[in-house]
C-alpha positions, 0 to 999 in steps of 0.5 A: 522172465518170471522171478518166482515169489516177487511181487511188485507194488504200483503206488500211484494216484488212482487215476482220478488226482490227489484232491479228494484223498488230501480234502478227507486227510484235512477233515480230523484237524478241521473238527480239531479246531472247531471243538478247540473253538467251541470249548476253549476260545469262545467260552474265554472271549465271553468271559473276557467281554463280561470282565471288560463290561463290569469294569466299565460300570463300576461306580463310586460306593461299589463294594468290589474284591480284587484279584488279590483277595482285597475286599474294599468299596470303590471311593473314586474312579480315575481312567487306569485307577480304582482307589478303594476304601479297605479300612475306615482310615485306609485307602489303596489305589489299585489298577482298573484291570485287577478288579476281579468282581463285585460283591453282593451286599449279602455277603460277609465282610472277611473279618 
């Protein structure tokens, strides 16, 4: 017997498997990490390795600012150290890694 108005609904996997509809679910979060690589994590690791590449040829008489804002010309390089000369009498040791870029001669000291 009929019950009238009652419709059934069948959920099933369309006869063929569950693959290819759970391969084209997955297609937004791939695209999602590959526009995540290509604006986010590449531009961060080039930075990275041309901060860690200035670092690693800094001389002695490199006028540098630091991360802090301190402007000063690099007197002597130890292997975790930078000791900068900021004043004629006044030198400052600071960490290799807070150097933040070196200065052109062009530009004007802060005072």
């Amino acid at each position: 017997m009929k019950v009238p108005g009652s419709v059934a609904w069948a959920q099933g996997s369309g006869g063929g498997g569950g693959m290819p509809g759970t391969l084209v679910s997955l297609v937004p979060f791939v695209l999602i990490f590959v526009l995540f690589y290509f604006l986010l994590i590449q531009p961060q690791q080039k930075r990275q390795k041309q901060q860690k590449g200035m670092l690693e040829s800094l001389k002695k008489g490199d006028k540098v600012i630091t991360s802090s804002g301190i402007w000063g010309t690099v007197t002597n390089l130890g292997k975790d150290t930078v000791t900068l000369q900021i004043a004629d009498n006044t030198k400052i040791k600071v960490q290799r890694e807070y150097i933040a870029r070196l200065r052109s001669d062009d530009e004007d000291s802060p005072a």
